[in-house]
N, C-alpha and C positions, 0 to 999 in steps of 0.2 A: 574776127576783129574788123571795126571799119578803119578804110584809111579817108583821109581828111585830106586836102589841101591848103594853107594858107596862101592869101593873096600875092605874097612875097614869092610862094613856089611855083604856084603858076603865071607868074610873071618872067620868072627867069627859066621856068621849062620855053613859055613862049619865046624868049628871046633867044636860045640858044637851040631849040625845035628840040628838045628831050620831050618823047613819047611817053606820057602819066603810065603804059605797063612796062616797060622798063624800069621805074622809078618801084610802081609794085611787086615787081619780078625781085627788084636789091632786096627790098622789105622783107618779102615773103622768105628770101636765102635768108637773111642773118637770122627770123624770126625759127625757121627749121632747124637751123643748123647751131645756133647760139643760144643758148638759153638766155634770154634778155630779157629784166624787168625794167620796172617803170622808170619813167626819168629821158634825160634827151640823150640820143648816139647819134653817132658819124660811120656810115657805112661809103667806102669808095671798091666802084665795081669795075675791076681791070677788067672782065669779061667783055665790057662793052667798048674795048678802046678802040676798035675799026669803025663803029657805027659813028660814034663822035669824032675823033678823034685825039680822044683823050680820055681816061679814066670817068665816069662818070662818079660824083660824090653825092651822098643823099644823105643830110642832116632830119630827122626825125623826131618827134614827144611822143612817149608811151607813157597814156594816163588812161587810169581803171582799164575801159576794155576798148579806147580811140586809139589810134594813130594818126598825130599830124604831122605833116611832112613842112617842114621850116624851110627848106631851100635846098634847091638842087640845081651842077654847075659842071660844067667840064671840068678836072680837075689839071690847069693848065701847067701849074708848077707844084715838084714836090718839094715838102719838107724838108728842112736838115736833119739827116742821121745822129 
């Protein structure tokens, strides 16, 4: 599969210095380890919380055989339970 970047994600990789293999590294886990088809997900990667300091989140589109990657962001605040 390719991965894609939109303008919006390498924007915000630039602004917060998130490494595009990093970002491939989340992809490639959920894609192994999750059977995931088409359509948009939210993967957030606690693996990475030293390098950022913060959970790294990578929003993604999986159409036919692309991956775009929509926006990726330190993930500074969690959700409500």
């Amino acid at each position: 599969m390719k991965i894609d970047f939109s303008r919006h994600a390498k924007r915000r990789m630039q602004l917060y210095k998130i490494d595009e293999n990093d970002v491939k590294i989340t992809i490639e886990n959920v894609l192994s380890n999750e059977g995931i088809t088409s359509g948009k997900h939210e993967k957030v990667n606690r693996d990475l919380s030293e390098k950022y300091g913060y959970p790294l989140k990578v929003v993604f589109l999986i159409e036919d055989e692309d991956i775009i990657v929509l926006t990726s962001y330190p993930l500074k605040k969690e959700r409500g339970k």
